[in-house]
Backbone as a chain_set.jsonl record, in Angstrom:
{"seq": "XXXXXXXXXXXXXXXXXXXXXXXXXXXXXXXXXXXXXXXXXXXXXXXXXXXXXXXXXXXXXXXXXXXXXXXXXXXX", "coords": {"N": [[-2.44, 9.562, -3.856], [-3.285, 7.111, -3.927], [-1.974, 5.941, -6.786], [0.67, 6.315, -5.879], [1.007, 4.692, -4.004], [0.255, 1.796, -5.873], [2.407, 2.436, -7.846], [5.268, 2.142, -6.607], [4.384, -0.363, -5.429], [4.025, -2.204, -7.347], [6.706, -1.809, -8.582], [7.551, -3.686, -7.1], [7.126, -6.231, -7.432], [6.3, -9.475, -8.967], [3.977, -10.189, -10.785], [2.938, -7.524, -11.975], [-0.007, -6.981, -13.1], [-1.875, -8.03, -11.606], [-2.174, -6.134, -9.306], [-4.117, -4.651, -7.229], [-5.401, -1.807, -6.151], [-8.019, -0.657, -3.492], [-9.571, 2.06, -2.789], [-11.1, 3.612, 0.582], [-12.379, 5.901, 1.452], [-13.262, 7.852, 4.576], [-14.502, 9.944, 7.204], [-12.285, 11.106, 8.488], [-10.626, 9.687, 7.986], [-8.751, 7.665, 5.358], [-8.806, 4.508, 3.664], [-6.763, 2.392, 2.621], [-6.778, -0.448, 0.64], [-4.621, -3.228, -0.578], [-4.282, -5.743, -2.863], [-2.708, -8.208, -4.355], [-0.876, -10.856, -5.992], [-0.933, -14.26, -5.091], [1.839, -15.495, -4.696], [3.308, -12.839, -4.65], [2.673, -11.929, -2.098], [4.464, -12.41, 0.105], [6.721, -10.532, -0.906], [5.889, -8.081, -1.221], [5.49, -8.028, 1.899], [7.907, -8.288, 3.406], [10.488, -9.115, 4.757], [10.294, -9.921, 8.235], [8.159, -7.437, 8.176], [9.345, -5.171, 7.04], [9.34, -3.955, 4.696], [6.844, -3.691, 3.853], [6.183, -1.777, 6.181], [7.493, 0.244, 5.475], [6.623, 0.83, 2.886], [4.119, 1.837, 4.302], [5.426, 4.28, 6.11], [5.625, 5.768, 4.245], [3.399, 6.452, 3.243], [1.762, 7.605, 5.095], [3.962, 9.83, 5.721], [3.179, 11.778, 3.002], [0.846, 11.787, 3.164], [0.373, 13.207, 5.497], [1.489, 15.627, 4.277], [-0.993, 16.5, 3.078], [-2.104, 17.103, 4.771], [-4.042, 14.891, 5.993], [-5.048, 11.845, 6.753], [-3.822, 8.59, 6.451], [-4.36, 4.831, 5.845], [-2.98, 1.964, 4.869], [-3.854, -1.471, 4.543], [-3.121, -5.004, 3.759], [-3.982, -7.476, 1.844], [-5.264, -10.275, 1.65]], "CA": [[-1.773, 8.615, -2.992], [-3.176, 5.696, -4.729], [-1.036, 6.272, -7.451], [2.215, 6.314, -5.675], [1.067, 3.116, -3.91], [0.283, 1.399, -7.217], [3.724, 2.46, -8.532], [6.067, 1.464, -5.571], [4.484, -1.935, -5.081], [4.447, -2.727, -9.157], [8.19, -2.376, -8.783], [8.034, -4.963, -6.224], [6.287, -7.892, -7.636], [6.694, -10.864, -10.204], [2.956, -10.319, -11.654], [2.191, -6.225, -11.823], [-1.158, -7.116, -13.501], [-2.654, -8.64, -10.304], [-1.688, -5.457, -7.934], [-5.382, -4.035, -7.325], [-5.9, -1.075, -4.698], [-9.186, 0.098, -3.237], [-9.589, 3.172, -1.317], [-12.179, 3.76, 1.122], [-12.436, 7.165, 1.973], [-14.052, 7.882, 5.626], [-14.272, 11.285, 7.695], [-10.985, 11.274, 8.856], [-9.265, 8.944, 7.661], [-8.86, 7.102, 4.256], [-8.26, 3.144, 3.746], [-6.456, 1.609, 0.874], [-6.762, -1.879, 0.831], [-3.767, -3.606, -1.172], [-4.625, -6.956, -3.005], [-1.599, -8.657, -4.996], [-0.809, -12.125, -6.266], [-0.47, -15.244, -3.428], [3.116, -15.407, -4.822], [4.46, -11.897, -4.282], [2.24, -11.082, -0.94], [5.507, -12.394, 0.801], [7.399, -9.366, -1.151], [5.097, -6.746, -0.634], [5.513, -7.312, 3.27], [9.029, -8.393, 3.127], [11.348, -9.672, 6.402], [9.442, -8.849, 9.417], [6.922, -6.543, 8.024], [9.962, -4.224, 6.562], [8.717, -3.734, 3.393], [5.178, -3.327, 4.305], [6.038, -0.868, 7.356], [8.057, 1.646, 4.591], [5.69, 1.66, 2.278], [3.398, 2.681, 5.564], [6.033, 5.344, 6.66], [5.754, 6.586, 2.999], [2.029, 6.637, 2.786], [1.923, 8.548, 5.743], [4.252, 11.239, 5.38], [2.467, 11.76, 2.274], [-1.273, 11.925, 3.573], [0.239, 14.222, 6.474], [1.528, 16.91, 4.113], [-1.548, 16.655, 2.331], [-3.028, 17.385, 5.542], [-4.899, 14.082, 5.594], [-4.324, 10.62, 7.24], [-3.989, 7.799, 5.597], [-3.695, 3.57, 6.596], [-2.892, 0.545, 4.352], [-3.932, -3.086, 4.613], [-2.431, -5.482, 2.821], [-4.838, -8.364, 2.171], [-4.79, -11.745, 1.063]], "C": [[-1.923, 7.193, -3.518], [-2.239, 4.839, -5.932], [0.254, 6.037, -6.966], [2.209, 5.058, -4.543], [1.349, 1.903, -4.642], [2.03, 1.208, -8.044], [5.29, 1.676, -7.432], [5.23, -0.421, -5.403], [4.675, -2.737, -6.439], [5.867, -2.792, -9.139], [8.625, -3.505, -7.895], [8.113, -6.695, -6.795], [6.469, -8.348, -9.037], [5.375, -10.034, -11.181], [2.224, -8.692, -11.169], [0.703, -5.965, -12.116], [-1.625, -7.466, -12.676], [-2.758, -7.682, -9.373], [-3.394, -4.485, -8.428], [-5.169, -3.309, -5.598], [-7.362, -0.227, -4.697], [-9.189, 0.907, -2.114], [-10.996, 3.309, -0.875], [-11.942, 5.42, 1.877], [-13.462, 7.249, 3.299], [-14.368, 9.527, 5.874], [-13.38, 11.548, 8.068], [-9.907, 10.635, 8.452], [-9.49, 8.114, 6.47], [-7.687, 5.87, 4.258], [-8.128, 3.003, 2.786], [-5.755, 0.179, 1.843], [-5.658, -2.7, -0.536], [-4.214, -5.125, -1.069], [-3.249, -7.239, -4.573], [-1.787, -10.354, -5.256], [-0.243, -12.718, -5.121], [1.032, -15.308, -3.46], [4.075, -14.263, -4.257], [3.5, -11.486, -2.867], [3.68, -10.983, -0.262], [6.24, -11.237, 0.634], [6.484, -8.129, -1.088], [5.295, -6.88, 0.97], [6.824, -7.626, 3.478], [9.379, -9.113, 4.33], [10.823, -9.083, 7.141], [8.798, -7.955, 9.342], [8.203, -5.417, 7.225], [9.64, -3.558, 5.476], [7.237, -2.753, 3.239], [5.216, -2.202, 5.349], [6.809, 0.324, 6.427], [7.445, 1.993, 3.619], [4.346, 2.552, 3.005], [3.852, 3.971, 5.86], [5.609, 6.24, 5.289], [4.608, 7.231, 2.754], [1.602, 8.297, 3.547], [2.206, 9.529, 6.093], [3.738, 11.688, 3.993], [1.13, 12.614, 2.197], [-0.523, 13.309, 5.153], [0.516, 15.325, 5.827], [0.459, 17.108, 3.539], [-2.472, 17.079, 3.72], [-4.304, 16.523, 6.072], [-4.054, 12.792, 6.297], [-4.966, 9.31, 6.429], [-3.72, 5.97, 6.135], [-3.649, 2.374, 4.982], [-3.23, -0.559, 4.92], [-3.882, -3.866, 3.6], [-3.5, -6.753, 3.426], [-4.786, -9.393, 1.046], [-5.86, -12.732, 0.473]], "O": [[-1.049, 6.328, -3.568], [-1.921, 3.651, -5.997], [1.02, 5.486, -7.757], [3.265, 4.507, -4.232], [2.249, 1.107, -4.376], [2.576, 0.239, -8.572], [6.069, 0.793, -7.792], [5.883, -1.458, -5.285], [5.376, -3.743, -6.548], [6.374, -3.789, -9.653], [9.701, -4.102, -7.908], [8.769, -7.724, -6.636], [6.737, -7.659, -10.021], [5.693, -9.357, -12.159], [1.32, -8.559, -10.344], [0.119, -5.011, -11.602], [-2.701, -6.953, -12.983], [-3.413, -8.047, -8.397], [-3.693, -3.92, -9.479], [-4.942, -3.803, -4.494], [-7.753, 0.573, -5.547], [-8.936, 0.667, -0.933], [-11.952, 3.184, -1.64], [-11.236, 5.687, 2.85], [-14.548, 6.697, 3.115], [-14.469, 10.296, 4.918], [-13.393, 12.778, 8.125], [-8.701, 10.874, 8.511], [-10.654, 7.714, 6.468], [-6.494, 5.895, 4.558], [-8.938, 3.281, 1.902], [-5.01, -0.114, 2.778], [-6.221, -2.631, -1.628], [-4.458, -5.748, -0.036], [-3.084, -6.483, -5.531], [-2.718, -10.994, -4.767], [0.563, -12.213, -4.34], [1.608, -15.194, -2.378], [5.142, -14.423, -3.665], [3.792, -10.327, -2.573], [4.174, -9.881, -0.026], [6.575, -10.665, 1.671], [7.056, -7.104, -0.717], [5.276, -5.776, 1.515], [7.108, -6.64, 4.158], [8.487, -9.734, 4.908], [10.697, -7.862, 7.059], [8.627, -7.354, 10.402], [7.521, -4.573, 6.643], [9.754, -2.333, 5.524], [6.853, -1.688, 2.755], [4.149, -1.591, 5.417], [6.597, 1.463, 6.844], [7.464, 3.162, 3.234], [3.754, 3.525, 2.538], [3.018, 4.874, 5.927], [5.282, 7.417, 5.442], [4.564, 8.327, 2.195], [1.325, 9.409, 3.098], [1.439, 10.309, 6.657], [4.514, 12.643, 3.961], [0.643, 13.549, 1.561], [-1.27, 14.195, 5.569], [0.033, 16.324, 6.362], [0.542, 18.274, 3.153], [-3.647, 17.379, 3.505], [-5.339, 17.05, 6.481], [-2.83, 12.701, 6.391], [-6.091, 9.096, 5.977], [-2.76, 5.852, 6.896], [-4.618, 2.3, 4.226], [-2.803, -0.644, 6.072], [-4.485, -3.595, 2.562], [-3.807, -7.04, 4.583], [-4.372, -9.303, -0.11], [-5.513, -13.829, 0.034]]}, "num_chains": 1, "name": "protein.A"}
């Protein structure tokens, strides 16, 4: 899943070298924390969160067929 985070937001952004994700794995649920350049945060969450709420929908169906739940935060 990290992986297909990584790859969808790299096509987003000006500076792909800056896009760092850390996962935190829990008991139920696993956090990836999304850190990008101050320039493209705006395009990683896009108009009204649009951006940021489909790569969510994506993550999600994802981590549910895997049988597994999954959350993003996008951090600054």
């Amino acid at each position: 899943m990290k992986e297909l985070i990584e790859f969808v937001v790299k096509a987003l952004v000006d500076d792909p070298s800056e896009v760092s994700i850390t996962e935190i794995a829990g008991d139920k649920i696993t956090l990836f924390e999304l850190r990008v350049a101050k320039g493209d945060i705006g395009k990683v969450i896009g108009k009204r969160g649009r951006t940021a709420g489909a790569i969510r929908t994506i993550l999600n169906a994802v981590s549910t067929k895997q049988g597994k739940r999954a959350e993003l935060e996008i951090i600054e």
